[in-house]
Chimera marker file (.cmm) of the C-alpha trace (Angstrom):
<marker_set name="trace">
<marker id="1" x="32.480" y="-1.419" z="-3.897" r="1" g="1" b="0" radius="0.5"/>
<marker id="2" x="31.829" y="-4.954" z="-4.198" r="1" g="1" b="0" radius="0.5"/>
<marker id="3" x="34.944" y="-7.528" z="-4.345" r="1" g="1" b="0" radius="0.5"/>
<marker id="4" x="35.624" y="-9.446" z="-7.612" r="1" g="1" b="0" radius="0.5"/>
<marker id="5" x="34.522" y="-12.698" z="-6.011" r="1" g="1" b="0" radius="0.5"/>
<marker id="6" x="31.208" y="-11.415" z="-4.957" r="1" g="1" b="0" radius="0.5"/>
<marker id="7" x="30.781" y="-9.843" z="-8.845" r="1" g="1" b="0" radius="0.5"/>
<marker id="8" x="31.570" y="-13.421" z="-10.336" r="1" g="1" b="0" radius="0.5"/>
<marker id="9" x="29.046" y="-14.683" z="-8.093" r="1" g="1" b="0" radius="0.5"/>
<marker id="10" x="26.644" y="-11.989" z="-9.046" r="1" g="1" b="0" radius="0.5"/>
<marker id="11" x="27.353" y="-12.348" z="-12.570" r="1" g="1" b="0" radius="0.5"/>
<marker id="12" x="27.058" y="-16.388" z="-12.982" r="1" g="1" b="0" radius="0.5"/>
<marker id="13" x="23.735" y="-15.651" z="-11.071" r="1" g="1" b="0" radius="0.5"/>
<marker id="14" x="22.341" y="-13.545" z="-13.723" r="1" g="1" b="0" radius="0.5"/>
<marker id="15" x="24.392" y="-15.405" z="-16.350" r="1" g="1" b="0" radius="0.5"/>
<marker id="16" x="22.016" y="-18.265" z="-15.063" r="1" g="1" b="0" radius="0.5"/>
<marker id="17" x="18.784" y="-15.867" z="-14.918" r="1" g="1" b="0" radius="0.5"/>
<marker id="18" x="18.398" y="-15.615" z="-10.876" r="1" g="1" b="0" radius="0.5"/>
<marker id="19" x="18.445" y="-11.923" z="-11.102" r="1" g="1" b="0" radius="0.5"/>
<marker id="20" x="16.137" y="-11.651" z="-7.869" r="1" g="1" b="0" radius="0.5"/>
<marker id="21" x="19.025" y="-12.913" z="-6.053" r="1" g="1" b="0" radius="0.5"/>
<marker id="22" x="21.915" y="-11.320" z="-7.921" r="1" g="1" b="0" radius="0.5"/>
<marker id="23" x="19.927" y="-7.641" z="-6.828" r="1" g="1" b="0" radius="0.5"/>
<marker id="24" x="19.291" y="-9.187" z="-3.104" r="1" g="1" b="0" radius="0.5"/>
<marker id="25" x="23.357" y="-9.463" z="-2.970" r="1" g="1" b="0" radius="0.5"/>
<marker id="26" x="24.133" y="-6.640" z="-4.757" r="1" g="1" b="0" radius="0.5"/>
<marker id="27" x="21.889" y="-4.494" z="-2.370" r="1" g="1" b="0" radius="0.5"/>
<marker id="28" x="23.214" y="-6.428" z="1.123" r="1" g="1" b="0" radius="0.5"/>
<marker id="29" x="26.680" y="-5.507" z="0.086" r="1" g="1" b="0" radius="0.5"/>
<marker id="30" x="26.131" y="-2.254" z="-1.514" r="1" g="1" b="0" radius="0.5"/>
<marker id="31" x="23.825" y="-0.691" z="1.511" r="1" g="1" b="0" radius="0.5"/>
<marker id="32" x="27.411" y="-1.705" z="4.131" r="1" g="1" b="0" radius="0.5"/>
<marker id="33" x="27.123" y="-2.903" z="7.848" r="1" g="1" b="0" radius="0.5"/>
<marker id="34" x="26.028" y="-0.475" z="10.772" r="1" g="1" b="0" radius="0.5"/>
<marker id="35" x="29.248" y="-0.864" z="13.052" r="1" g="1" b="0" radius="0.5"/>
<marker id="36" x="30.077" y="1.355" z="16.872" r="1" g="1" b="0" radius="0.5"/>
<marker id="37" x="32.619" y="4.026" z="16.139" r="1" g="1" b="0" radius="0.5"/>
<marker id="38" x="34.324" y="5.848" z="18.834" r="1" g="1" b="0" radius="0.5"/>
<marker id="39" x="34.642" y="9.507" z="19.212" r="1" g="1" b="0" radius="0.5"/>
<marker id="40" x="36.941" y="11.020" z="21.749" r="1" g="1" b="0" radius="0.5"/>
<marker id="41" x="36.308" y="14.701" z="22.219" r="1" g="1" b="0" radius="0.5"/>
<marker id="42" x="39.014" y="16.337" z="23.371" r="1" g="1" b="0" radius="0.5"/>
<marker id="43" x="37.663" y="18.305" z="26.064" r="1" g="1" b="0" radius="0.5"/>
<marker id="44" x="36.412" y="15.367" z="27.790" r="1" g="1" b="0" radius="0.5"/>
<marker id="45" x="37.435" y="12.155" z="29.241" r="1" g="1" b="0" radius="0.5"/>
<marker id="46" x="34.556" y="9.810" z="28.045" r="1" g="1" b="0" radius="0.5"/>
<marker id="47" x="34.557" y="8.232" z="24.791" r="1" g="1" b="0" radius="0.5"/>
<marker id="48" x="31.222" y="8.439" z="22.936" r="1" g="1" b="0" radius="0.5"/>
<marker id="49" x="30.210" y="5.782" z="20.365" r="1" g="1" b="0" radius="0.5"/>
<marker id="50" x="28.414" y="6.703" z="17.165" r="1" g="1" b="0" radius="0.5"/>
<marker id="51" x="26.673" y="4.853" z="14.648" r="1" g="1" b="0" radius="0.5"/>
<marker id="52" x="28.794" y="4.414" z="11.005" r="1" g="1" b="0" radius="0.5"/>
<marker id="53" x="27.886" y="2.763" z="8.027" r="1" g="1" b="0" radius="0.5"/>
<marker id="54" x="30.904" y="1.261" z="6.529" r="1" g="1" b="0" radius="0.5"/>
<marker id="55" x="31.846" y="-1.736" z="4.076" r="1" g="1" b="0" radius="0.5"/>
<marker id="56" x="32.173" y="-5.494" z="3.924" r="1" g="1" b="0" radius="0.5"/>
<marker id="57" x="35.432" y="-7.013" z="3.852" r="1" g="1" b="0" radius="0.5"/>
<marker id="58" x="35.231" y="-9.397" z="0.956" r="1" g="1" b="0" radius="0.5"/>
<marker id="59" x="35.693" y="-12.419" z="3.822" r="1" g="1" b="0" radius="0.5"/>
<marker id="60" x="31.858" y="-11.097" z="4.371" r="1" g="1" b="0" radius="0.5"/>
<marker id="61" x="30.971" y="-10.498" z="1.560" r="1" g="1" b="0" radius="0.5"/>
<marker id="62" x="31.839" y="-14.528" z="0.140" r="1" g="1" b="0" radius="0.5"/>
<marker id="63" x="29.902" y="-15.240" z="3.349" r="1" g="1" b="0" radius="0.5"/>
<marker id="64" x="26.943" y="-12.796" z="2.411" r="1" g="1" b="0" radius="0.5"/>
<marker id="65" x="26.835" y="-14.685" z="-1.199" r="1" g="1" b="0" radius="0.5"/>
<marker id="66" x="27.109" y="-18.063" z="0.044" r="1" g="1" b="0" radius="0.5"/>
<marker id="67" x="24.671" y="-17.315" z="2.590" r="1" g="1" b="0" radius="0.5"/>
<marker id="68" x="21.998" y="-16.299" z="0.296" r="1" g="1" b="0" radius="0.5"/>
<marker id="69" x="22.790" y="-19.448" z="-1.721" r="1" g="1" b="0" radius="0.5"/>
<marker id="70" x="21.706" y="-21.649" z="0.639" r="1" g="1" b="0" radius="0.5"/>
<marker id="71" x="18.733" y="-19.856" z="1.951" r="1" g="1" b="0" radius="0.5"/>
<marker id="72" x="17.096" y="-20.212" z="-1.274" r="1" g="1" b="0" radius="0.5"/>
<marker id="73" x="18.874" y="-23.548" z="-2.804" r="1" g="1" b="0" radius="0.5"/>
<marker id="74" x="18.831" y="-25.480" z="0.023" r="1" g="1" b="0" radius="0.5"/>
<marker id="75" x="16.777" y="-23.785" z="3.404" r="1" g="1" b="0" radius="0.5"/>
<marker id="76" x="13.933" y="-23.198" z="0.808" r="1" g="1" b="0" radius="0.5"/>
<marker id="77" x="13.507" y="-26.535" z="-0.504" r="1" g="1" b="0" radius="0.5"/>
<marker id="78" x="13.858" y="-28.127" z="2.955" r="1" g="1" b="0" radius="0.5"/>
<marker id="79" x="11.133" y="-25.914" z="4.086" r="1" g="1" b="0" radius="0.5"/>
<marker id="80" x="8.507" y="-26.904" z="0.695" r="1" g="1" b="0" radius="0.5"/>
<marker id="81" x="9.488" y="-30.653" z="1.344" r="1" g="1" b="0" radius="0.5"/>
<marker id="82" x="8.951" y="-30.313" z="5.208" r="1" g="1" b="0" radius="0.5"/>
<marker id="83" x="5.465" y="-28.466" z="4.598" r="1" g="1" b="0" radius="0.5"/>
<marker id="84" x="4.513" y="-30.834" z="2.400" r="1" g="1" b="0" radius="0.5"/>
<marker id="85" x="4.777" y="-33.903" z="4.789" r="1" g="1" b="0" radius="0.5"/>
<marker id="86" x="2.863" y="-31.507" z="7.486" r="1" g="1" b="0" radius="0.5"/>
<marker id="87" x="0.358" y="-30.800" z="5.186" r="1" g="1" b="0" radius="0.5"/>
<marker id="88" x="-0.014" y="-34.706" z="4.178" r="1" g="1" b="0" radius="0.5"/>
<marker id="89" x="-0.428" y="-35.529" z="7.541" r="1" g="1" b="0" radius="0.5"/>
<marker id="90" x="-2.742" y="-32.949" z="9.311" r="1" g="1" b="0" radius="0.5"/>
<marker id="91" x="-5.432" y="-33.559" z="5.849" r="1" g="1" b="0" radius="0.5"/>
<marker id="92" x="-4.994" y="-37.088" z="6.489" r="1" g="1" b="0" radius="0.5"/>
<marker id="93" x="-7.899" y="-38.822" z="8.242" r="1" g="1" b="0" radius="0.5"/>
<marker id="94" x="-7.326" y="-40.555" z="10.958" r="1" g="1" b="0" radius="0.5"/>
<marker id="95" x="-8.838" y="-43.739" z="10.254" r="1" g="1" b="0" radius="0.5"/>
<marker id="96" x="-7.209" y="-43.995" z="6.693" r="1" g="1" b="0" radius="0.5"/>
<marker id="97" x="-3.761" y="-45.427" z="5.501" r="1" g="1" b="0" radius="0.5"/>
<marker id="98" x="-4.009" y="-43.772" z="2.494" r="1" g="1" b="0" radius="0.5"/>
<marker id="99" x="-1.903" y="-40.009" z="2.505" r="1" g="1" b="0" radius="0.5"/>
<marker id="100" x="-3.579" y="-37.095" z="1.280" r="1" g="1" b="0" radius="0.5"/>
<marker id="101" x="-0.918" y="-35.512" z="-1.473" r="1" g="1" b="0" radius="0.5"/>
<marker id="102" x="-1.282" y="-31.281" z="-1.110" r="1" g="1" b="0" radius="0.5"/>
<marker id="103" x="-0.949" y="-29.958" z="-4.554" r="1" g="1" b="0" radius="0.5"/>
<marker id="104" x="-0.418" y="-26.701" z="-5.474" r="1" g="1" b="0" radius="0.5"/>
<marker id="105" x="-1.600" y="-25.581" z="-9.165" r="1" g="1" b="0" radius="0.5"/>
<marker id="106" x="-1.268" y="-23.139" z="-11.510" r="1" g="1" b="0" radius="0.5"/>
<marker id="107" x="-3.869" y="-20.539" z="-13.007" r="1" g="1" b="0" radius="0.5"/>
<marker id="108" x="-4.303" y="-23.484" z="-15.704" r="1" g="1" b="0" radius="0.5"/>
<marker id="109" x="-4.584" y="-26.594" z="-12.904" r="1" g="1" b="0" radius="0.5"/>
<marker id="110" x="-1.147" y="-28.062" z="-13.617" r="1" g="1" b="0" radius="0.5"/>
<marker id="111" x="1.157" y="-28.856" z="-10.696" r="1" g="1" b="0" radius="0.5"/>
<marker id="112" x="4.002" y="-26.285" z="-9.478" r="1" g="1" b="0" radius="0.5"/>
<marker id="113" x="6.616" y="-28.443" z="-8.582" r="1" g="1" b="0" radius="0.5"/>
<marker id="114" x="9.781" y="-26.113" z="-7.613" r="1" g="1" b="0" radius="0.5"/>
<marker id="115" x="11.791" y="-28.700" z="-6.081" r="1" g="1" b="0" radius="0.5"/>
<marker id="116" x="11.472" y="-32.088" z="-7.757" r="1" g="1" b="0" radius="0.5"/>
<marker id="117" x="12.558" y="-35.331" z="-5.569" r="1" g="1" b="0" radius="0.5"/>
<marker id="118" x="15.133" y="-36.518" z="-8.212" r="1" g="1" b="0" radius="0.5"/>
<marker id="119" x="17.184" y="-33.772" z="-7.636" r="1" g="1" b="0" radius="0.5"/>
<marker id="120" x="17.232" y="-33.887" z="-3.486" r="1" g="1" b="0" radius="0.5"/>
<marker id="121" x="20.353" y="-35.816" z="-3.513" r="1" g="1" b="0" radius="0.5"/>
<marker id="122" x="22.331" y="-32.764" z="-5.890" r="1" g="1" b="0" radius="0.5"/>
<marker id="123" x="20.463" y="-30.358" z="-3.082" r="1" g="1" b="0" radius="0.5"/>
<marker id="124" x="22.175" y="-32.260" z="0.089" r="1" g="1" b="0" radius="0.5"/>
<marker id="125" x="25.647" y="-32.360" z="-2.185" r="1" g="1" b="0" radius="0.5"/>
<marker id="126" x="25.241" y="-28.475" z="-2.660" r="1" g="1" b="0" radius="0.5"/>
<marker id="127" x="24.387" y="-28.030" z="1.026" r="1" g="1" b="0" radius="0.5"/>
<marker id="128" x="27.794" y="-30.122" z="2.359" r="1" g="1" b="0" radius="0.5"/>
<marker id="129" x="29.500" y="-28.202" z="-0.089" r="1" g="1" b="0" radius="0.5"/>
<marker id="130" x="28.135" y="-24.858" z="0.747" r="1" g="1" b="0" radius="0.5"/>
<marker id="131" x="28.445" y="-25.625" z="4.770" r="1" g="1" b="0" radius="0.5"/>
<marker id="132" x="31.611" y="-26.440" z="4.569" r="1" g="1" b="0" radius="0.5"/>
<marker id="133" x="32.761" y="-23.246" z="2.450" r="1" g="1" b="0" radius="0.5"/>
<marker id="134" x="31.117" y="-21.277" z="5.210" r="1" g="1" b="0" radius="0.5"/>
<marker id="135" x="32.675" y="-22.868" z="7.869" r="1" g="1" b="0" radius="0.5"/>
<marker id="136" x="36.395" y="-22.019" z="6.041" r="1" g="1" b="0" radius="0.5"/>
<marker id="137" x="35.208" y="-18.357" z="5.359" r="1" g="1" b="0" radius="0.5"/>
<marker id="138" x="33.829" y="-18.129" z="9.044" r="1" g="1" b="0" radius="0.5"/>
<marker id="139" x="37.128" y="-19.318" z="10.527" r="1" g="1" b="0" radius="0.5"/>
<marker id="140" x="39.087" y="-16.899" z="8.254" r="1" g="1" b="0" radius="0.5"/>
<marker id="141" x="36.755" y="-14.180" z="8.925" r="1" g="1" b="0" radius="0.5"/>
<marker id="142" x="37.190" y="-14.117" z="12.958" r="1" g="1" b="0" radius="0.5"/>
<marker id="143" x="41.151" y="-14.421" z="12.161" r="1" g="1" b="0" radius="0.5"/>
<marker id="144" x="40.683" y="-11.566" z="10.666" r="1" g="1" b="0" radius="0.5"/>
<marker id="145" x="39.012" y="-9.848" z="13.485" r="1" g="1" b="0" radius="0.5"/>
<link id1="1" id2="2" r="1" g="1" b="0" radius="0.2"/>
<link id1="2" id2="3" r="1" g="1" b="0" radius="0.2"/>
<link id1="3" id2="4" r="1" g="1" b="0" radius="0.2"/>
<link id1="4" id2="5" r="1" g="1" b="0" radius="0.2"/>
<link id1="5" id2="6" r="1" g="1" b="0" radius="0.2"/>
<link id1="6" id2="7" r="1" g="1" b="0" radius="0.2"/>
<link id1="7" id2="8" r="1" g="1" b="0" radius="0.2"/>
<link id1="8" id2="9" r="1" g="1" b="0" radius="0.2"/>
<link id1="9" id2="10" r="1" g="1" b="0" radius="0.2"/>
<link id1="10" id2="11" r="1" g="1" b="0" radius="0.2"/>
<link id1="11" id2="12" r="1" g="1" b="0" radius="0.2"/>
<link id1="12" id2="13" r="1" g="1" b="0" radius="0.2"/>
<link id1="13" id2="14" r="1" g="1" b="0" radius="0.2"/>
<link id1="14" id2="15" r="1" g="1" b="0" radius="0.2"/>
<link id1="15" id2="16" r="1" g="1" b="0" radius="0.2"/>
<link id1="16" id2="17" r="1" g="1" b="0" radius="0.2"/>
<link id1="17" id2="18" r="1" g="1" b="0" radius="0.2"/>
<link id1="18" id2="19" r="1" g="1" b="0" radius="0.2"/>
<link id1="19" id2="20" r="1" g="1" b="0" radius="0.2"/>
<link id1="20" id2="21" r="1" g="1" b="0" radius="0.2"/>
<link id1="21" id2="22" r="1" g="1" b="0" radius="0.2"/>
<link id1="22" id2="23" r="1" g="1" b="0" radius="0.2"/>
<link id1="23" id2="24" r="1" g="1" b="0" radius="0.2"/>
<link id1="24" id2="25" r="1" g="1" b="0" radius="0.2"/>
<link id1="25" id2="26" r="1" g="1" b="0" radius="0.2"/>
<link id1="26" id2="27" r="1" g="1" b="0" radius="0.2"/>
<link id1="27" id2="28" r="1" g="1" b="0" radius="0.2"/>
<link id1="28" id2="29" r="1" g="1" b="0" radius="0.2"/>
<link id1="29" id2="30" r="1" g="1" b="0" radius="0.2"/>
<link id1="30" id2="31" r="1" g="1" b="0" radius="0.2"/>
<link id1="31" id2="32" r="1" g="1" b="0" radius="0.2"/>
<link id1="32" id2="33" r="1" g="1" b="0" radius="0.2"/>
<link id1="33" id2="34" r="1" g="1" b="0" radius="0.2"/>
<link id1="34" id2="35" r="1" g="1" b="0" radius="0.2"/>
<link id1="35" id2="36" r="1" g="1" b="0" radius="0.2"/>
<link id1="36" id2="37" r="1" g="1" b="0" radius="0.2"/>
<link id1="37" id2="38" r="1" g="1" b="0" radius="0.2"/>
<link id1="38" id2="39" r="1" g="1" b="0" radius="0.2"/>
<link id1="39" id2="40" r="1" g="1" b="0" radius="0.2"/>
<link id1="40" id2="41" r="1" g="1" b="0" radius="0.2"/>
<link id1="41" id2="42" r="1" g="1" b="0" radius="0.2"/>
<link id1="42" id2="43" r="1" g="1" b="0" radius="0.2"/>
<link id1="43" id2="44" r="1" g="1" b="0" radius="0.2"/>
<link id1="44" id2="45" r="1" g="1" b="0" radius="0.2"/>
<link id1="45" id2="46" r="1" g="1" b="0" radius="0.2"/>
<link id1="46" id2="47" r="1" g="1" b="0" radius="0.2"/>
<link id1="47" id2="48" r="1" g="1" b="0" radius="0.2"/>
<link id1="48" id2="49" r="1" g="1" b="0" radius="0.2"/>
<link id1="49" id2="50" r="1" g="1" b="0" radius="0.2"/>
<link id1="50" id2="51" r="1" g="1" b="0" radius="0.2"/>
<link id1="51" id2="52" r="1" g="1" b="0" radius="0.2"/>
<link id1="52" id2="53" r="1" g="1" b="0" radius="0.2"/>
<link id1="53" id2="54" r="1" g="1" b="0" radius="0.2"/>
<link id1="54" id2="55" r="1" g="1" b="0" radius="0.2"/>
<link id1="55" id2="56" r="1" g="1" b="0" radius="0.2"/>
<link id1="56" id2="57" r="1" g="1" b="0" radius="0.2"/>
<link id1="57" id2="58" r="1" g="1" b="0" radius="0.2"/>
<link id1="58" id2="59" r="1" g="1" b="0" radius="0.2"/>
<link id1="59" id2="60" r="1" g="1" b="0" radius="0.2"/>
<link id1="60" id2="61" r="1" g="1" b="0" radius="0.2"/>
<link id1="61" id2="62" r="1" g="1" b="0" radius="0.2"/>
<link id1="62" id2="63" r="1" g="1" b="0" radius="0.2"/>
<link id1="63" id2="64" r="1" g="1" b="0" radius="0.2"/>
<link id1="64" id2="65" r="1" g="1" b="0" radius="0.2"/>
<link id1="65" id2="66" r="1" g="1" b="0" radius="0.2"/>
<link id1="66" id2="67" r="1" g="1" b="0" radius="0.2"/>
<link id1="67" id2="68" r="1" g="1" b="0" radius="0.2"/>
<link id1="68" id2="69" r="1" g="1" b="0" radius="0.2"/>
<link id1="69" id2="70" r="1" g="1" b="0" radius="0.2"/>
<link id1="70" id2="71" r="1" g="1" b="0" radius="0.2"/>
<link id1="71" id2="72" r="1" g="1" b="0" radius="0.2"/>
<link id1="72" id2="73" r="1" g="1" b="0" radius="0.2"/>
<link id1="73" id2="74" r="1" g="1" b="0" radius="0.2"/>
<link id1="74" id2="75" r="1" g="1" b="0" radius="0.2"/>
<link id1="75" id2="76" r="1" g="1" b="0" radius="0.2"/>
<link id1="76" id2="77" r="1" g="1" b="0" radius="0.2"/>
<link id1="77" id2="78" r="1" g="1" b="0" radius="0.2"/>
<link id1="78" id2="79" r="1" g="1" b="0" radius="0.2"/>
<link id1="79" id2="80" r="1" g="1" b="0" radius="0.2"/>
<link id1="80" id2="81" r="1" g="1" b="0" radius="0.2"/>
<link id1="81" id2="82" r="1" g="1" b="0" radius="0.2"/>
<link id1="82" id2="83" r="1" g="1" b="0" radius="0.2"/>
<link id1="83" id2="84" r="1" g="1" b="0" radius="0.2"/>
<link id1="84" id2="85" r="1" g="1" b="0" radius="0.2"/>
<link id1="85" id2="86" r="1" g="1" b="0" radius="0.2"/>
<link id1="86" id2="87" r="1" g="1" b="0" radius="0.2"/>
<link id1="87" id2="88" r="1" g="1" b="0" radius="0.2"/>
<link id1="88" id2="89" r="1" g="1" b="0" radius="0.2"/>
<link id1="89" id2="90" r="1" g="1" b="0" radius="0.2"/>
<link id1="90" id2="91" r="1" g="1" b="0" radius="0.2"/>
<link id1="91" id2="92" r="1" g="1" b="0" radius="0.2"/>
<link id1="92" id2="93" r="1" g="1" b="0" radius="0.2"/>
<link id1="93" id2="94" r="1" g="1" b="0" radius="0.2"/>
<link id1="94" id2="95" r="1" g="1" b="0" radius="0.2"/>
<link id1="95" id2="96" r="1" g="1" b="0" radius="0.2"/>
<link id1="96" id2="97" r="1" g="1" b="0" radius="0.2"/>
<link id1="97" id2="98" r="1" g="1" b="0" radius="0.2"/>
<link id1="98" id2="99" r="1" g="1" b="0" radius="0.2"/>
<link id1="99" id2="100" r="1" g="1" b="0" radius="0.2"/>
<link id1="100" id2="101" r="1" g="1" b="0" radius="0.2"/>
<link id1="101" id2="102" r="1" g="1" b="0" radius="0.2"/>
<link id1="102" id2="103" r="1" g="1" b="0" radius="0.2"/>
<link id1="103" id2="104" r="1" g="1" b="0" radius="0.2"/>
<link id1="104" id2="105" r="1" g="1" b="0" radius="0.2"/>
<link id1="105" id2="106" r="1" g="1" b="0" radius="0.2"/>
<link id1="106" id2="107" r="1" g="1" b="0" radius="0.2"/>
<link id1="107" id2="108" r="1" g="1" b="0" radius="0.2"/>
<link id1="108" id2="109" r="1" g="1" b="0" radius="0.2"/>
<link id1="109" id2="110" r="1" g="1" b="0" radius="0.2"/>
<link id1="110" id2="111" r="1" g="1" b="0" radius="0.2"/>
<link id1="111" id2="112" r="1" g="1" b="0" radius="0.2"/>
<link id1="112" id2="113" r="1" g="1" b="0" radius="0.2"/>
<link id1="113" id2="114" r="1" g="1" b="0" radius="0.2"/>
<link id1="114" id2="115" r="1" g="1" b="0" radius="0.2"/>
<link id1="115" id2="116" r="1" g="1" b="0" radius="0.2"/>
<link id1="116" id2="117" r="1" g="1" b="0" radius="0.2"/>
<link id1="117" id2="118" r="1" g="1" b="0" radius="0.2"/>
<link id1="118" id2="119" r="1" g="1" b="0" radius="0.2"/>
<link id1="119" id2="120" r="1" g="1" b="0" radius="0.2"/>
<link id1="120" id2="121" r="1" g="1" b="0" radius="0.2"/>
<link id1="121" id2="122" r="1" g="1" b="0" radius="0.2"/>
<link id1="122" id2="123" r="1" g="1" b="0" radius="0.2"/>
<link id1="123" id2="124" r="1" g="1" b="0" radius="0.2"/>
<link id1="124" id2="125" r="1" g="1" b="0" radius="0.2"/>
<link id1="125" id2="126" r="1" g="1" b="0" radius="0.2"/>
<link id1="126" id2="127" r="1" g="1" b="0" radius="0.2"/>
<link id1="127" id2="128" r="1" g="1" b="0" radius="0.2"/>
<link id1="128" id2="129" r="1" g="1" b="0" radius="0.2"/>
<link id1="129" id2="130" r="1" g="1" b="0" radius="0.2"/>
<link id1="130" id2="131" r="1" g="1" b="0" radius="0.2"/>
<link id1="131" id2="132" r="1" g="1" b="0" radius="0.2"/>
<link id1="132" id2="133" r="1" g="1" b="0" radius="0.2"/>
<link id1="133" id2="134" r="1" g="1" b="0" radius="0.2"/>
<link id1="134" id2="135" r="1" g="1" b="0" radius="0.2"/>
<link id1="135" id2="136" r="1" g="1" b="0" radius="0.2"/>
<link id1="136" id2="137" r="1" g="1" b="0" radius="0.2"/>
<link id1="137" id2="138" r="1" g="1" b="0" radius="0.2"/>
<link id1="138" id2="139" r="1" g="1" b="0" radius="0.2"/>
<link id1="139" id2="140" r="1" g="1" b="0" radius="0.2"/>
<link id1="140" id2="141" r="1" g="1" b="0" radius="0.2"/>
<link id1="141" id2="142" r="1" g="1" b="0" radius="0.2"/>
<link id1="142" id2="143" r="1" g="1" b="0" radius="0.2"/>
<link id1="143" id2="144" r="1" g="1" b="0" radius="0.2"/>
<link id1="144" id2="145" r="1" g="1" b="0" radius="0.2"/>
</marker_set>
């Protein structure tokens, strides 16, 4: 069962048309966590541990969403602007001042652009915001432990 904060999540997601991720939450939550559980048989003295599947609390599952935010909001578009600059400078000559600029094209030659500089600044907002809701939900979380 997933917790009504993780469905308004999930919904605004597809509400916004980022189904991909809406399913990658929806499956994380709905497949559970693989967690030790101990079985004491009575004719024995040893306790045996065996594998259970068994649910999220909805402290992980706010962490699972948020998570999965900022892998492809933010970790993503760090990793396309970081490639980039590699790119730029391994094609770059050595003996020229002038960068090489990677493009990458569509089938019809026009530039795919999925993270576009004038909106870096909302991206680092977005990643304070979302690091700092993780933190809260991490620190709740191992209360709750």
């Amino acid at each position: 069962m997933i917790s009504p904060d993780a469905k308004a999540i999930v919904g605004t997601l597809r509400d916004l048309r980022f189904d991909w991720i809406a399913d990658e939450i929806e499956e994380v939550i709905r497949s559970g966590k693989t967690s030790a559980k101990k079985d004491i048989e009575p004719t024995s003295r040893h306790a045996k541990q065996d594998l259970a599947t068994t649910s999220y609390s909805e402290t992980e599952e706010q962490l699972i969403c948020l998570r999965t935010l900022e892998a492809y909001f933010i970790e993503l578009s760090q990793v396309w602007e970081k490639t980039n600059q590699i790119f730029g400078e391994l094609l770059t000559p050595k003996d020229s001042f002038e960068p090489v600029v990677v493009k990458i094209v569509d089938e019809d030659g026009q530039p795919i652009i999925p993270f576009e500089s004038k909106h870096m600044s909302e991206r680092d907002s977005l990643g304070n915001q979302l690091s700092m809701a993780i933190g809260s939900l991490q620190a709740a979380y191992y209360q709750e432990q």
